[in-house]
N, C-alpha and C positions, 0 to 999 in steps of 0.2 A: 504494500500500500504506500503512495506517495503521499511525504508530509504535505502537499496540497491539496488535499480533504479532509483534514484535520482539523479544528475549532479554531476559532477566531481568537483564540491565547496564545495558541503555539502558534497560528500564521500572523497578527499581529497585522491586520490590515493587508496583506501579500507584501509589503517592502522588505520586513526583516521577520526572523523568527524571533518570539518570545525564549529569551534565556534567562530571566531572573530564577537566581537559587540553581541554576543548572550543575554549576560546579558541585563536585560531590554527590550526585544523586547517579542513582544504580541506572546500569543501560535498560534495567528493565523499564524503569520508571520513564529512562528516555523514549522507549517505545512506545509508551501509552500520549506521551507528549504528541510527539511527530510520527507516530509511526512505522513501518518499515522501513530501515536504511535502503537507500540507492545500491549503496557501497559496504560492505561490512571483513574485514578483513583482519590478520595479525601480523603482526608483526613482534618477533621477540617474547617478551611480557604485556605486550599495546595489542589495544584494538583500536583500529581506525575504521569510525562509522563515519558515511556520506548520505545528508540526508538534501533532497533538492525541488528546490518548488519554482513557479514562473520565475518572480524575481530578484531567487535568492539563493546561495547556498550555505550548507553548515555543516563543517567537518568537526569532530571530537574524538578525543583519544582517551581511551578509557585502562584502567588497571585496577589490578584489583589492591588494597593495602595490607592485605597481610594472605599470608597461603591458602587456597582455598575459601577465601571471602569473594565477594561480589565484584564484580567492574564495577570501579567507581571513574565517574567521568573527569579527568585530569586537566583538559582542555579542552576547547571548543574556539573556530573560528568561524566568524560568520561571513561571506563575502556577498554586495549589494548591487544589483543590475544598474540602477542608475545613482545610486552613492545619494548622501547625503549633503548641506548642505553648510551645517551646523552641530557640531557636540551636544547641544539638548536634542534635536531634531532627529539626530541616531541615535541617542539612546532612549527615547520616550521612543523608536519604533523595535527597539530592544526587549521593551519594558524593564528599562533602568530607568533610573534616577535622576532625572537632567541636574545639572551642577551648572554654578555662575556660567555666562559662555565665556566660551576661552574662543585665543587671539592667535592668527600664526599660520603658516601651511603646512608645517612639517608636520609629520609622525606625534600623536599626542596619547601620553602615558599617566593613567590614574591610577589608586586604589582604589578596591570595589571591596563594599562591605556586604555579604550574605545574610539573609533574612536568620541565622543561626550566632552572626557578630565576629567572624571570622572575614579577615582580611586576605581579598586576591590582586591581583596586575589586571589590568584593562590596560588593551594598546589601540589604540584610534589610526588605521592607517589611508593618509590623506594624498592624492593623485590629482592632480591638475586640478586642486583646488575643493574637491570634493572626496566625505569621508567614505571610502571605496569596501573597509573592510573593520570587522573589532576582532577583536582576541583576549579570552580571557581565561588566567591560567593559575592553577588551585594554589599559588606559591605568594606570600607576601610580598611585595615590592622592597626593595631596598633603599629606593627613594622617598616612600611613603608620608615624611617626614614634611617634607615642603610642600604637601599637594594637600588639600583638604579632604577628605573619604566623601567615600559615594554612598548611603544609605538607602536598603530598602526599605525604610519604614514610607 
């Protein structure tokens, strides 16, 4: 089944897929989300799911954290047919948390706080102007520090 018949949460309007609280949640959970992956594959100790709608795609790599526990989702990238315009603008189609807007064209790097208060990396990747792609990765930033967090409340 393609994550394009899937509820209006996980599609999110068709621009992006709904990822809030993604990180850390079991592939199974991902499946009820989006559905059947396009792509489902291993690699090593990773699994890389590809899941793809009209205008959108979202890869995630999943592992499990301890022997014999669950895939737990580690990463997810999401990549945008016709990009964004604005940092609130992709993440309110994220369903994140839009924060002040931010200034710049380069590559733009947050913390993301999960609905649990665990902190991850959010990367914003920006292409002739428009945000093209996010990424976000179950690992604290190490910048964290000079950027104000992202809340899902």
């Amino acid at each position: 089944m393609s994550a394009s018949t899937h509820d209006e949460d996980s599609l999110h309007g068709e621009t992006a897929p709904c990822v809030r609280d993604l990180l850390g949640q079991s592939v199974d959970a991902v499946f009820e989300r989006y559905g059947r992956p396009e792509t489902d594959r291993r690699a090593g100790e990773d699994r890389w799911l590809r899941f793809k709608a009209r205008n959108w795609t979202l890869r995630l790599r999943a592992r499990p954290d301890r022997v014999g526990g669950p895939e737990l989702v580690r990463s997810w990238t999401a990549a945008f047919a016709e990009g964004f315009h604005t940092v609130p603008e992709a993440l309110r189609a994220l369903g994140l948390p839009s924060p002040e807007p931010s200034v710049g064209t380069g590559d733009i790097r947050r913390p993301l706080r999960d609905g649990a208060g665990r902190v991850h990396t959010l990367t914003l990747s920006v292409r002739r102007g428009r945000i093209r792609a996010a990424t976000g990765f179950d690992e604290p930033p190490e910048w964290a520090v000079e950027t104000p967090l992202l809340d899902d409340a």
